[in-house]
N, C-alpha and C positions, 0 to 999 in steps of 0.2 A: 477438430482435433480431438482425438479422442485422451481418457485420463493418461491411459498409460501412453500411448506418443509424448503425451505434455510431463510425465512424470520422466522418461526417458531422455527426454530434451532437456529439459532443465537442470536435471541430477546431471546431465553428464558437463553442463559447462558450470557446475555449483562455483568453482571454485575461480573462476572469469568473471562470474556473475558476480562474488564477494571482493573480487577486485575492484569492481568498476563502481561496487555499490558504497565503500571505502576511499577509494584515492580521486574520485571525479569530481574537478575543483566544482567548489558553489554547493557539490552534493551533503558534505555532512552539516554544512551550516543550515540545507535544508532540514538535516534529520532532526537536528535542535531547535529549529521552527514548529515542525509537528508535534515532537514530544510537549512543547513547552504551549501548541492550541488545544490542546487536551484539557486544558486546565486543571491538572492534576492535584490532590493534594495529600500529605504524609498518608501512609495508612489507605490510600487510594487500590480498587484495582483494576488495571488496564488490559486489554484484549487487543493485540495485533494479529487482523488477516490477513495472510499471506506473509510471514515474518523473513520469508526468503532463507537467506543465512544468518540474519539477526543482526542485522547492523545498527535496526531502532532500536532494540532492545535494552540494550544500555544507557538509551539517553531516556527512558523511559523508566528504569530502574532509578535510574536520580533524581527525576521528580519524585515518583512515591517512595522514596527513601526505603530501608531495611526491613520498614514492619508494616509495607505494600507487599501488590503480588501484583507480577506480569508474569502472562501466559500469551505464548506466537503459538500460532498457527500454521501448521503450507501443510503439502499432500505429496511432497516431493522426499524421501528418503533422503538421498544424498545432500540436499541442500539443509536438512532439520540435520543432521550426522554434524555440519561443518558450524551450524547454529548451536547447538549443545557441545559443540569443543569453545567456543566462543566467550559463552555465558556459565561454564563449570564452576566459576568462581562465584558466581550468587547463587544463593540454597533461593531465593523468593521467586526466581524468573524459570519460568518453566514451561518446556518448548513439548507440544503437542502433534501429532499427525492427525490430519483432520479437512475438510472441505468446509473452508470459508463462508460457504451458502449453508450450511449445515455443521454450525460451529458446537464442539462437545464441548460444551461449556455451562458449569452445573451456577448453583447461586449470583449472587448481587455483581455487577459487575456498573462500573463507573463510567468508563469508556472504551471507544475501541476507536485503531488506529487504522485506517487502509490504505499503505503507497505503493503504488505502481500495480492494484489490483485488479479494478472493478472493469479496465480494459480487455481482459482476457475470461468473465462472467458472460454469460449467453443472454442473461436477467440482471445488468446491474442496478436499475432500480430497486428489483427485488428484494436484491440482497440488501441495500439501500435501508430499505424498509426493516428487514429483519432484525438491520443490527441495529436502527432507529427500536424498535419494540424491544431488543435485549437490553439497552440500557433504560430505558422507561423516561420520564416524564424527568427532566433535570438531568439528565445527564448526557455525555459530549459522545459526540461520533464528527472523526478526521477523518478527511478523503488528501493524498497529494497525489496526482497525476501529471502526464507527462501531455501535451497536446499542441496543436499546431500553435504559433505565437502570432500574436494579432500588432507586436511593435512594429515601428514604422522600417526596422532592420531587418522585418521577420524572412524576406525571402531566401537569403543565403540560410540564417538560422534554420526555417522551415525544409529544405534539398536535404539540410544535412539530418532532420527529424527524420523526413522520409524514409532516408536511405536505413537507418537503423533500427526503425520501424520493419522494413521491407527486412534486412537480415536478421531479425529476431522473431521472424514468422515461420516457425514448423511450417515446409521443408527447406530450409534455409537458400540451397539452390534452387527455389524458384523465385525465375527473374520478374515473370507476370500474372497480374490476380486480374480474375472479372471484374473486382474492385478492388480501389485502391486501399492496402491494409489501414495506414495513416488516416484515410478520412470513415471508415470503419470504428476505428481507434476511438476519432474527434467525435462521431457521434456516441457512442456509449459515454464517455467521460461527461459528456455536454447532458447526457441523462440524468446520469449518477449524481453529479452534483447538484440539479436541479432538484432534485428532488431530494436530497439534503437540506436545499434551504426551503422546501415546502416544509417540512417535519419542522423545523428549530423554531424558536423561539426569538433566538439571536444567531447573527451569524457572521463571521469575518471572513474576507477571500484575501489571499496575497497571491503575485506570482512572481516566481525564483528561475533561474539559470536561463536569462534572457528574454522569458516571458514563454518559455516552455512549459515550464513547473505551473501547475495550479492546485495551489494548497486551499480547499474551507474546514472551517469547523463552525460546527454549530452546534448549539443547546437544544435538548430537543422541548417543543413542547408537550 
């Protein structure tokens, strides 16, 4: 999928997308999970990739308090358009256009946030890595992705991943892939985290909305 497919896709359901990234039970208790593995503290600043419409953004603004700074990230116009209507009301949070693998992001930064990203990276080690070396030595890099669920429930749960999985893959009308998006999916995420917890130091895993969600953070070392 090339940028502009993926920038034309996503700007046009911006506003489905900030639906479902707000009202989907289980989903904001997840965003106040991430926020709060970051381990943030006042006067902190945090770096979200891929900020979507900014739904993290505010629960990110409450950890580092007023005389923090948060700065999102995406490469999607209409999706940044509906994230700066979102967040007008804090002068500290501040929504960027930019590529996640190639974040413009100048001085010291504390942490950085990545959900629902490192699935749609060509490199998500890579990029793994990169944002492992932007925060340096002590400091937090959050992954939460979405991936197949290993509970003893997971069959129905998993059909119904699939399926959402398979309609959130530019070109939405296709009904069959050489491979299957979903286990596509499972293996980049099964990367990216991996080697999260090679970098860290320390590391916590949880997972949310049925054992779909798999949130780590880790310190790096």
């Amino acid at each position: 999928m090339t940028d502009e497919t993926a920038q034309e896709f996503y700007g046009r359901w911006a506003r489905l997308y900030d639906l479902i990234a707000r009202r989907t039970p289980g989903i904001p208790t997840l965003r106040c999970r991430a926020a709060a593995a970051c381990r943030l503290e006042r006067g902190d600043t945090v770096v979200e990739m891929g900020c979507g419409t900014g739904a993290n953004l505010p629960y990110l603004r409450e950890q580092v308090g007023p005389d923090g700074t948060v700065v999102g990230i995406d490469f999607t116009r209409p999706v940044l358009e509906r994230a700066r209507e979102l967040t007008a009301d804090y002068d500290n949070v501040h929504v960027v256009r930019g590529d996640a693998t190639r974040p413009p992001v100048d001085g010291d930064v504390d942490a950085i946030l990545a959900t629902f990203v490192v699935g749609m990276l060509s490199d998500p080690a890579g990029a793994v890595d990169d944002w492992c070396d932007l925060v340096g030595p002590g400091g937090r890099v959050v992954l939460a992705n979405a991936a197949r669920s290993d509970a003893w429930y997971a069959p129905p749960v998993n059909a119904v991943f699939r399926a959402i999985v398979v309609l959130s893959t530019p070109p939405t009308t296709k009904l069959r892939y050489a491979d299957d998006p979903h286990l596509r999916l499972d293996e980049k995420i099964d990367t990216a985290h991996a080697r999260l917890r090679e970098r860290s130091a320390a590391v916590a895993d949880e997972t949310h909305v049925f054992g779909v969600v798999r949130l780590t953070g880790g310190r790096i070392a």
